[in-house]
N, C-alpha and C positions, 0 to 999 in steps of 0.2 A: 441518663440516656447514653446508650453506647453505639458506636458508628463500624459499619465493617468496611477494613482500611486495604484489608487484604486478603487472598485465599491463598492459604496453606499450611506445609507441616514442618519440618524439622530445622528449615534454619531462614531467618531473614536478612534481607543485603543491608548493609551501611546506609545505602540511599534510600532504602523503604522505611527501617527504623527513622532516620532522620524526618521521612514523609511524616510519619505518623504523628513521631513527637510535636510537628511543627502543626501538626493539625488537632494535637490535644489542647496545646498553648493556645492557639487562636479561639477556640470553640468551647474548650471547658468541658469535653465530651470525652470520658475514655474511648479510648479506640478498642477492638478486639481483634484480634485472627481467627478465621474460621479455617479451618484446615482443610483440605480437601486432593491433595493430590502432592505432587514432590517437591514445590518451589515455593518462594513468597511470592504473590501475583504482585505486578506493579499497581501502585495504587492512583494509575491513567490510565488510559487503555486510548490508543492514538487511530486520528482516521488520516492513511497515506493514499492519496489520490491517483490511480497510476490513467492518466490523462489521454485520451485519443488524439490525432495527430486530423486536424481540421483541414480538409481539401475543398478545390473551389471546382467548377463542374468540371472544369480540363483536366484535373488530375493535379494543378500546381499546389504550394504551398498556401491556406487560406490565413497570413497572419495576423489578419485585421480583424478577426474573432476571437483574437487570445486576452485581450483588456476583459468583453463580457463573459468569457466562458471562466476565466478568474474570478469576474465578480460572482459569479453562480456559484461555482465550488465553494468559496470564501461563504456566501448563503447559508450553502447547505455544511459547513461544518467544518472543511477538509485543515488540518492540522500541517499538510506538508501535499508538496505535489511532485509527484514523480514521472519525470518527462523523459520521454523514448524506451518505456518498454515495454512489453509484447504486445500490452492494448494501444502502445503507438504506434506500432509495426516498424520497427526498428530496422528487423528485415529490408524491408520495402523503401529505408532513406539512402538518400549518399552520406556519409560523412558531413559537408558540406550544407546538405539540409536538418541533417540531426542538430550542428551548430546556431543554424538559422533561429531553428524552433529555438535555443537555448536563450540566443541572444533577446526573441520576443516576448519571453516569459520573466525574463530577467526584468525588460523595461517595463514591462505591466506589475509584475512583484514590486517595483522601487516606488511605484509610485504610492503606497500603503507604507503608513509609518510601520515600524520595526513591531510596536505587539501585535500591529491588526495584520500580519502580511504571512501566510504560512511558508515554511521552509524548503527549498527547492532541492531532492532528490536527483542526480542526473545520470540515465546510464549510460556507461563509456562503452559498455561492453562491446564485441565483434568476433568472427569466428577469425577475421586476420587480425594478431595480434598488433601491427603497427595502426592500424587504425584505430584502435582501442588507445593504445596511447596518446596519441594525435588526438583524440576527442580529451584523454583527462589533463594531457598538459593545458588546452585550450578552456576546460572546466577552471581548472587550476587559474591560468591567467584571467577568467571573468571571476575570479573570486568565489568559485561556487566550493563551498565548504563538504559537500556528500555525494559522495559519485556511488555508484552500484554497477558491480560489472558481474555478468556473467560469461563462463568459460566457453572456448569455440566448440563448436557441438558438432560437425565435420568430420572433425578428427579428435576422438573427444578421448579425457585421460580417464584412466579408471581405476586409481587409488587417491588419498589424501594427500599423499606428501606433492604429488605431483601438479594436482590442482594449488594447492597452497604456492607452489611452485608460479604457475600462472598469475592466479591472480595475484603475486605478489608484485609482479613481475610491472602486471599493467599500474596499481595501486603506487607504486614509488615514482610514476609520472607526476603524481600530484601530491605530493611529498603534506601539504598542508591542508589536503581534506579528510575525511572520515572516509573510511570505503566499505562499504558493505557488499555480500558475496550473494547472488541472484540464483539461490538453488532451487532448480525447476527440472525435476527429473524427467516429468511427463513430456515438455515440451524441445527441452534442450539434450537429453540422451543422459548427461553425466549424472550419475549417481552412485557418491563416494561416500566413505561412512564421517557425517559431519562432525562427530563428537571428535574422529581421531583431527578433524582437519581445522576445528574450533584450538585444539590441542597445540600445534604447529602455527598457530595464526602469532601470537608472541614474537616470535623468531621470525618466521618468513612473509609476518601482513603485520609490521607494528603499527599500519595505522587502520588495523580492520575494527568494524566497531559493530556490526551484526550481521545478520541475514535476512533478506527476505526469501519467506521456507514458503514454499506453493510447492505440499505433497500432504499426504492425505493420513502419512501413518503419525499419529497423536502418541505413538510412541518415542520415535524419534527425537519432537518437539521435545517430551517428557525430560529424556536424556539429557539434550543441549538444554534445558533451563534448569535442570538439577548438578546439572557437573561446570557450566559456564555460563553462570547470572548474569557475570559481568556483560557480557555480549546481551543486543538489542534485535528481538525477532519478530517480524511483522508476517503475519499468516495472510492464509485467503479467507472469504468470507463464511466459504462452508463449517469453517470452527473458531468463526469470531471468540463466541463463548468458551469454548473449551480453552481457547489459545490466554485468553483472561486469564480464566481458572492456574493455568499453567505455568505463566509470568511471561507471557509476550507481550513486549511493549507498544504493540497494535496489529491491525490488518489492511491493507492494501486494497480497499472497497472503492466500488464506483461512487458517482460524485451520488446520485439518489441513492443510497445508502448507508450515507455519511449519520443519517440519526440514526441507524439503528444501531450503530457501533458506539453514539454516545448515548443510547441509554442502556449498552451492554457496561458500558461504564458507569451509568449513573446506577442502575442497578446493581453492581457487585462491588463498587467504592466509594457511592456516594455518603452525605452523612446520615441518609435514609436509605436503608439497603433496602430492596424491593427485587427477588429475584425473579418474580413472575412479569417484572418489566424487562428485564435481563433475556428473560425466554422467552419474552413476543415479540422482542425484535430480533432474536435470530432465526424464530419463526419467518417472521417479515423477510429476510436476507433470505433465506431459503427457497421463499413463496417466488421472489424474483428471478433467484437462480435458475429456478425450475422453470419457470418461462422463458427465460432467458436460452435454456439448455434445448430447448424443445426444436428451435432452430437450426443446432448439429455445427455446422462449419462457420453458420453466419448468425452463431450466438453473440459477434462483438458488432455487428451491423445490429441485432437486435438490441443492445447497449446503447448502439448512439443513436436510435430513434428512439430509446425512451430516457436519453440525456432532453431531445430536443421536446420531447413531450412535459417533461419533470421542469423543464426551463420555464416553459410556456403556463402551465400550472402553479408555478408561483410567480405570475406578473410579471416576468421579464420578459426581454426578447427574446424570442425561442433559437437556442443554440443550435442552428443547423449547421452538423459537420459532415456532412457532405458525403458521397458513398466512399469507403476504402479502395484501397487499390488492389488489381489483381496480385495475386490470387487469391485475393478473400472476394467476395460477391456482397452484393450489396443487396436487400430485399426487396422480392417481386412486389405488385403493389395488392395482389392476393397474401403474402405474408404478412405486409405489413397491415393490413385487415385484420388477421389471426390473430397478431399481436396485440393490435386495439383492445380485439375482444377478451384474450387471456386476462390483457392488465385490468379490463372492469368485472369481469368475473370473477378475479382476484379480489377487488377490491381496492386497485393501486390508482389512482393515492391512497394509502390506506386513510382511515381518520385522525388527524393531526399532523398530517405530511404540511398540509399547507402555513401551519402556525409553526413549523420548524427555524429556530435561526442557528 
């Protein structure tokens, strides 16, 4: 019996050979490569949580939902959580309250012993750069080991060396966490060529350790996992699979769609490779999307009514977080009707959403 450990072609990293080897030893199973594009795929594929930001009906911080909204995530799969970015409206915090949210997430993470407890992502970023530092020394000081900063999009730069520049800039506030760089063209403006700026990360980010890439060209990704493996890239959901295929070391999916990144994983590295499971759950990721999309501005309002619905469907207390803040809008109560109807037309839950752990 042979197991598929990885996808691709002309060369494999130190850390995948080692994956592999250490899973022939255990299993008795050779392993094989199936080749398919420029990189070795990694043989996990991670679900990164990028987490809403819970409001009470005034509008204040609601931090007395971050214990169950962690146990939900934790439920449904999430491998790491990523707190304060664009789906926490980062925008929309002070300083001050970005910290708040860090310090409540912290408490609720400490209480889960160290395997059962996933890893906390935090972004510093700001379009003023002193506050961006002020958030990662203060990361820094609670011991948060992974900060993510994206560049100020205001006055935004528009070569490599420059951004490399920046975020190096913000990145040596916290001299002992891992940084990764929040390239999001669509939403933040910058869009620098990443290969040259992965290139410069050595010298000007020595403690940069990937990306999270929210852009659309699969060529791009192609490049940065062909010319710097080393670096760790987590996608959006729209090319969970491909991003697999490519060697990204996961995607950045809502907490209700945390299994279908694990059977995008179980499907292309489990010791039963099955790709037609692989391509129903990025169908599933899709079918959501797409409902999700159909609301236009208040596609992330449709998000957290179907976090608190997806809560409430597997026996919890249902995660109410409350409408967002201006200027995002919250849904009429004729949307959130549509919605309803979308997700059972859909079929969401789909079959087997509820036996997920």
């Amino acid at each position: 019996m042979v197991s598929l450990i990885a996808l691709h072609p002309r060369r494999q990293s130190s850390a995948n050979e080692a994956a592999r080897e250490e899973h022939d030893h255990k299993t008795g199973n050779p392993s094989i490569l199936f080749c398919v594009g420029g990189v070795v795929a990694a043989p996990s594929f991670l679900s990164v949580d990028p987490v809403f930001t819970p409001y009470k009906d005034n509008g204040d911080l609601n931090l007395a939902i971050i214990p169950a909204y962690l146990n939900y995530t934790k439920l449904r799969g999430a491998d790491e959580i990523l707190l304060g970015g664009s789906t926490g409206e980062w925008p929309s915090l002070s300083v001050d309250e970005r910290l708040s949210l860090l310090d409540a997430w912290i408490e609720a993470l400490d209480k889960y012993p160290a395997p059962q407890r996933p890893s906390l992502l935090f972004h510093v970023g700001s379009n003023d750069l002193r506050d961006a530092k002020r958030l990662a020394q203060e990361a820094a000081r609670r011991k948060v080991n992974k900060i993510l900063i994206v560049a100020p999009s205001i006055f935004p730069v528009d070569n490599a060396a420059d951004l490399a520049t920046v975020i190096g800039d913000v990145a040596a506030s916290a001299p002992s966490a891992q940084a990764f760089y929040y390239h999001y063209p669509a939403a933040y403006v910058v869009d620098v060529d990443m290969v040259e700026f992965l290139a410069l990360a050595p010298t000007l980010i020595p403690t940069l350790k990937g990306i999270k890439f929210i852009d659309h060209d699969m060529r791009v990704l192609a490049a940065i996992t062909d010319s710097h493996s080393q670096f760790e890239i987590y996608c959006q959901t729209d090319f969970a699979l491909h991003a697999a295929a490519l060697g990204a070391a996961g995607t950045a999916d809502l907490t209700f769609q945390h299994q279908y990144t694990k059977d995008i994983a179980k499907g292309l590295f489990g010791t039963k490779p099955n790709v037609t499971l692989a391509s129903e759950a990025q169908h599933k990721m899709a079918a959501l999307d797409a409902i999700m999309s159909k609301f236009g501005t208040k596609s992330k309002s449709a998000a957290r009514e179907i976090v608190r619905l997806d809560s409430k469907n597997l026996g919890l207390t249902a995660i109410d977080l409350g409408n967002p803040r201006l200027p995002l809008q919250a849904l009429t109560n004729d949307e959130l009707s549509q919605l309803n109807s979308a997700l059972r037309t859909a079929g969401f839950p789909f079959p087997g959403d509820e036996d997920e752990e």
